[in-house]
C-alpha positions as a Python dict, from the first residue, in 0.01 Angstrom:
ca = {
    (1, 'X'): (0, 0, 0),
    (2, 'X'): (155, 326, -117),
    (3, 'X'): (178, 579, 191),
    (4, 'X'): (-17, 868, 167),
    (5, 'X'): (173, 1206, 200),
    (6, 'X'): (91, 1486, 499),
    (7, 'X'): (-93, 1801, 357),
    (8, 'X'): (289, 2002, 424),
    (9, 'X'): (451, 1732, 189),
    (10, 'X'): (183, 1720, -44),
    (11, 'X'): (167, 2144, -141),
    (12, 'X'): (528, 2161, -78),
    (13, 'X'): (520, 1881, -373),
    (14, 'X'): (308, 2097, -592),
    (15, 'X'): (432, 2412, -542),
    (16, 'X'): (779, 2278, -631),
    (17, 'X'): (662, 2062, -919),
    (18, 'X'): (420, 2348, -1052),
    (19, 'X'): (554, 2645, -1082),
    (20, 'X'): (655, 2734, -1402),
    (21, 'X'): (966, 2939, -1563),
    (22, 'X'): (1135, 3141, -1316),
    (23, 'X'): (801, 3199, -1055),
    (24, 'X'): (828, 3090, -692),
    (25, 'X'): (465, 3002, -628),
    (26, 'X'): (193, 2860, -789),
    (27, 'X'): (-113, 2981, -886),
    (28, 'X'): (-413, 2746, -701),
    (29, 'X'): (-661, 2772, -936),
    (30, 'X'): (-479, 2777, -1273),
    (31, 'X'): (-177, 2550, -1184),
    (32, 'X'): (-462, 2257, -1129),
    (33, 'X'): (-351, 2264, -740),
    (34, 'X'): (-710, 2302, -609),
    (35, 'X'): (-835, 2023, -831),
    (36, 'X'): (-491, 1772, -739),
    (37, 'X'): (-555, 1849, -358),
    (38, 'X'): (-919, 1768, -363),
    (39, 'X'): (-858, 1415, -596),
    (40, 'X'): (-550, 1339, -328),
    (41, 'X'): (-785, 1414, -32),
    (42, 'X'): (-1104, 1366, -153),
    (43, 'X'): (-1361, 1530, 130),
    (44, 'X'): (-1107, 1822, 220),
    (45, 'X'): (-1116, 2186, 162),
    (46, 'X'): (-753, 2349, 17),
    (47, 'X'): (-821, 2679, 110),
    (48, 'X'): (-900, 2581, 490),
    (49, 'X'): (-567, 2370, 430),
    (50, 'X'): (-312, 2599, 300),
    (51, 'X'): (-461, 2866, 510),
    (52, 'X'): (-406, 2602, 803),
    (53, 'X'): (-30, 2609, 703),
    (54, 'X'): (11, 2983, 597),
    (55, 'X'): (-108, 3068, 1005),
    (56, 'X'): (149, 2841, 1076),
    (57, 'X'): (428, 2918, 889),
    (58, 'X'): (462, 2684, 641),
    (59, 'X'): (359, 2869, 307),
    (60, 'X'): (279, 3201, 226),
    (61, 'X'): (-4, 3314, 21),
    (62, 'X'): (-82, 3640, -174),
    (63, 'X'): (-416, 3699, -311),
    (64, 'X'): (-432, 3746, -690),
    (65, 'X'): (-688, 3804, -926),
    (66, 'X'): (-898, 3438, -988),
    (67, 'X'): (-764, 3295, -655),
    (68, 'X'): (-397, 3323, -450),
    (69, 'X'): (-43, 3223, -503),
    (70, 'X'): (93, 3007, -254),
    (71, 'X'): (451, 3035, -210),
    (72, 'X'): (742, 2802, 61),
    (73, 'X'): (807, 3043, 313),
    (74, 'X'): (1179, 3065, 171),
    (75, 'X'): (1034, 3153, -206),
    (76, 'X'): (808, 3466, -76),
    (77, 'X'): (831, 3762, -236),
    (78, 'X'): (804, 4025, 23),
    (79, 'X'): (480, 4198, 88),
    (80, 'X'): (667, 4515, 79),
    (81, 'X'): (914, 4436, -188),
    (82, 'X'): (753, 4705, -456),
    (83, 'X'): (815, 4920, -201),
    (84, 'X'): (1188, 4858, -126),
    (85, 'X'): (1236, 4846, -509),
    (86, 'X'): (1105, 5231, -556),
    (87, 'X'): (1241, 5322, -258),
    (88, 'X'): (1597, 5210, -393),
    (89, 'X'): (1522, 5365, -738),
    (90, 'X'): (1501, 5697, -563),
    (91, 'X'): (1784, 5646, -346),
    (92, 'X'): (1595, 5689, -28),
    (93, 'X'): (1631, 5237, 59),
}
């Protein structure tokens, strides 16, 4: 019997395996992440799930239009990291 991975292992899975070209997180509704998580745990919510984790510290997630990103804590773009840009571009960061 093939051993079933923990919720952490599974999005860590996806999020790694899914992400396309040089972006750090995945998108859950166009990636097919929302879909592979309910066919893997059939009965269980993602977004109660990887907002579970993101309280926790495992992931990260940034709203975007049609759904969120979710992101490993280590791949996060910072909330603030337009911010730091322009205030670098002006000299003031």
């Amino acid at each position: 019997m093939e051993e079933r991975l923990s919720h952490e292992a599974f999005i860590r899975k996806a999020i790694v395996s899914l992400r396309k070209d040089s972006f750090k997180g995945i998108h859950t509704v166009y990636s097919g992440f929302n879909e592979a998580f309910k066919k893997y745990f059939p009965g269980e919510d993602p977004v109660e799930t990887t907002n579970a984790l993101a309280a926790n510290g495992k992931l990260t997630i940034r709203p975007i239009k049609g759904g969120v990103m979710i992101y490993l804590p280590e791949d996060h773009p910072g909330a603030d990291s337009a911010a730091d840009k322009a205030l670098k571009k002006m000299g003031l960061g």
